[in-house]
C-alpha positions in Angstrom: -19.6 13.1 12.4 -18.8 10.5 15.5 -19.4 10.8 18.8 -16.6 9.0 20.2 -17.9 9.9 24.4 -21.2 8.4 23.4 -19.1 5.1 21.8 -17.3 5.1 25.0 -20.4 5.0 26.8 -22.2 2.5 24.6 -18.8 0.0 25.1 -19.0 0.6 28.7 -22.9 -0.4 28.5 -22.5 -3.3 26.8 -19.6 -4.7 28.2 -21.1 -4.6 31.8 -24.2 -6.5 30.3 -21.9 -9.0 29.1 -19.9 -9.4 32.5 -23.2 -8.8 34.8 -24.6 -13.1 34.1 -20.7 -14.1 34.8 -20.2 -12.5 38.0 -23.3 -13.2 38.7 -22.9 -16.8 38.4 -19.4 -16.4 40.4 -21.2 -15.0 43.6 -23.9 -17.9 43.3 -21.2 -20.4 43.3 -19.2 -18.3 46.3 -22.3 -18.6 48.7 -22.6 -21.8 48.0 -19.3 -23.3 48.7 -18.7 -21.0 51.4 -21.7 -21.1 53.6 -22.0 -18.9 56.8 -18.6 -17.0 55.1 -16.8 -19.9 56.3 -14.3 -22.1 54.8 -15.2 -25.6 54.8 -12.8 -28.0 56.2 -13.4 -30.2 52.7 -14.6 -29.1 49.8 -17.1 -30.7 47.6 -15.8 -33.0 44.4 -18.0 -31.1 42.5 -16.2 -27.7 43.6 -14.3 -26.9 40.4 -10.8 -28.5 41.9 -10.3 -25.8 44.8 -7.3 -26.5 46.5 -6.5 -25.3 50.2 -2.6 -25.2 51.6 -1.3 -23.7 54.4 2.0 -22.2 53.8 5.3 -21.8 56.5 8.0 -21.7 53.9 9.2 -21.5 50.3 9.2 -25.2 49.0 5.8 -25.6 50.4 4.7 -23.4 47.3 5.2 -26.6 45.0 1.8 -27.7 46.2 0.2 -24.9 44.1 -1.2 -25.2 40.8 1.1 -23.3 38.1 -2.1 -22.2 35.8 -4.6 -19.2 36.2 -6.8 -19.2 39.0 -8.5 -16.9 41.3 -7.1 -17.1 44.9 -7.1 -16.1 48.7 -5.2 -15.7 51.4 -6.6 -16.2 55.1 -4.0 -15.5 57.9 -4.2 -15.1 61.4 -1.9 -11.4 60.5 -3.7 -8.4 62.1 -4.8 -6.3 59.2 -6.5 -3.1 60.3 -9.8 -2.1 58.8 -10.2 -5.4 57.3 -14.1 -6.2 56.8 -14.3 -9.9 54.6 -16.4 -11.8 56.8 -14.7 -14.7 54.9 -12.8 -16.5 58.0 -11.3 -20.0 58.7 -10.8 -21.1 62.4 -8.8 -18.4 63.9 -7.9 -16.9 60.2 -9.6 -14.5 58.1 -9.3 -13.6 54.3 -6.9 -10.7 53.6 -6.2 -11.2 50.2 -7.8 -11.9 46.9 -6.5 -12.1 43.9 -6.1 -13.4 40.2 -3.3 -14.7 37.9 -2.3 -16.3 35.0 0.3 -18.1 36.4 -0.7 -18.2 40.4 1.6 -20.3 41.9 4.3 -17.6 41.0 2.1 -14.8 42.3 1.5 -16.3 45.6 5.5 -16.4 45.7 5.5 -13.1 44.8 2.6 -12.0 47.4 3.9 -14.2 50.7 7.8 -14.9 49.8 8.6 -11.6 48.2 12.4 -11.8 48.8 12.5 -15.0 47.0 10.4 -14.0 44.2 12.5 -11.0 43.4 16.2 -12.9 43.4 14.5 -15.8 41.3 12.8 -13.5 38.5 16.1 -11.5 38.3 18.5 -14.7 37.9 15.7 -15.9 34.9 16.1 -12.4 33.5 19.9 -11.9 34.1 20.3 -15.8 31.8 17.8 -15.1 28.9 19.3 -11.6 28.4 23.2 -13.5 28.9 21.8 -15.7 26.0 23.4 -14.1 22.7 19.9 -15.7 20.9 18.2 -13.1 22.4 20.2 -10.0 21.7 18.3 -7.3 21.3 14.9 -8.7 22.9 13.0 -7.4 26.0 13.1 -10.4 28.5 9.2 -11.7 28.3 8.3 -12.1 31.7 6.1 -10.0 33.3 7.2 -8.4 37.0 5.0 -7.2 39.7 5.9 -4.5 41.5 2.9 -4.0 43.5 1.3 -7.7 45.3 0.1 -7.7 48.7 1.3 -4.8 50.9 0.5 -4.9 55.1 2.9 -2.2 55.7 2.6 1.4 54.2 4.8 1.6 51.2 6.3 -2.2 51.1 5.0 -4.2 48.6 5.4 -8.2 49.1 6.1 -9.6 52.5 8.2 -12.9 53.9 6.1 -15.4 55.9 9.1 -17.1 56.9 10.6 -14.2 58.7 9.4 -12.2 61.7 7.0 -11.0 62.2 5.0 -12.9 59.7 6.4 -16.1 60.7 4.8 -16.2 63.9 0.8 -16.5 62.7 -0.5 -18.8 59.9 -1.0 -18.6 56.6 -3.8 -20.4 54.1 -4.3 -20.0 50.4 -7.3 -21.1 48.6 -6.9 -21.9 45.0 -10.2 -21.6 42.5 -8.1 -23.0 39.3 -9.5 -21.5 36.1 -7.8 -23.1 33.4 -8.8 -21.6 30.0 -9.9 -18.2 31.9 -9.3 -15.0 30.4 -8.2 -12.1 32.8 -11.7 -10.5 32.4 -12.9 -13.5 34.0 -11.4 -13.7 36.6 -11.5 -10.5 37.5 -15.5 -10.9 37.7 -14.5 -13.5 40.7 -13.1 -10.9 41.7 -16.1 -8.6 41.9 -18.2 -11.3 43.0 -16.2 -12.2 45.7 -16.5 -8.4 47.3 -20.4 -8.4 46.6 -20.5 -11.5 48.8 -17.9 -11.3 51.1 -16.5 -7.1 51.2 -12.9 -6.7 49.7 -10.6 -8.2 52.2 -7.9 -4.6 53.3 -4.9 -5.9 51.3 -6.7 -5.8 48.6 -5.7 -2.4 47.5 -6.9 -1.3 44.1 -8.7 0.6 42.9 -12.6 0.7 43.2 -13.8 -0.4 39.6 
């Protein structure tokens, strides 16, 4: 007979020995660039492409790259409970996250409202399109991003009160990454760093 608890166990074994040398190399790379948990005011050439933008309002999210990446987001936003030494000036990290396709997850994180009229409209004109009768619109929605108030999900940082502190995103582009890869940034980030509070799921 199989023991399929002891296969599970054996998967979960293995798998961590794979993904242990890749987070590992992750948090190297994380104390290195960020030095004293602080954000440098330029990063190195040789620092994979990170990009750094602070955002006020909608069109400034053009400046993001549209491929997968791992991300933050610093802001001068009181977040209770939040311990990521990670800070910038008078901004600290709140938020880290990956993505496929970040650019539209930042939008959907820091200009929620906009995110949500925008996906509908692209879903409400492919499922209009009599070629694709009968198909489930293929674009993915997120219901849960970035929450700073207890049951909303996705805030506006161009509306009160968010409007009034600032907001920086730090791109790591990963182009090529797999999901499992990024989440190991991920993981490597907290080891170095501590989950910033926004961050909300769960412990894995």
């Amino acid at each position: 007979m199989y023991d399929v608890s002891k296969m599970r166990r054996d998967l979960e074994l293995a798998l961590t020995e794979v993904y242990r040398p890749i987070r590992d190399e992750f948090t190297r790379a994380f104390r290195d660039i960020y030095r004293g948990a602080v954000v440098p005011d330029e990063f190195d050439p040789g620092s994979a492409g990170i990009m750094k933008h602070t955002l006020t309002r909608s069109q400034d999210l053009s400046q993001l790259t549209t491929g997968a990446g791992f991300y933050l987001i610093l802001s001068t936003f009181p977040v209770p409970d939040n311990s990521c030494a990670l800070t910038y000036s008078a901004l600290r990290a709140i938020y880290r996250g990956e993505c496929a396709t970040v650019q539209r997850r930042i939008q959907n994180h820091l200009f929620n409202r906009q995110y949500i009229a925008q996906y509908e409209q692209r879903r409400g004109n492919y499922e209009r399109n009599p070629e694709n009768s009968g198909r489930t619109f293929y674009e993915q929605y997120w219901p849960a991003c970035l929450s700073l108030e207890k049951d909303v999900s996705g805030i506006n940082i161009d509306s009160e009160p968010y409007s009034a502190h600032a907001w920086l995103v730090i791109i790591h582009p990963m182009r090529g990454s797999t999901q499992e890869i990024r989440k190991q940034a991920e993981l490597a980030f907290d080891d170095v760093f501590g989950r910033p509070a926004a961050s909300r799921e769960a412990s894995r």
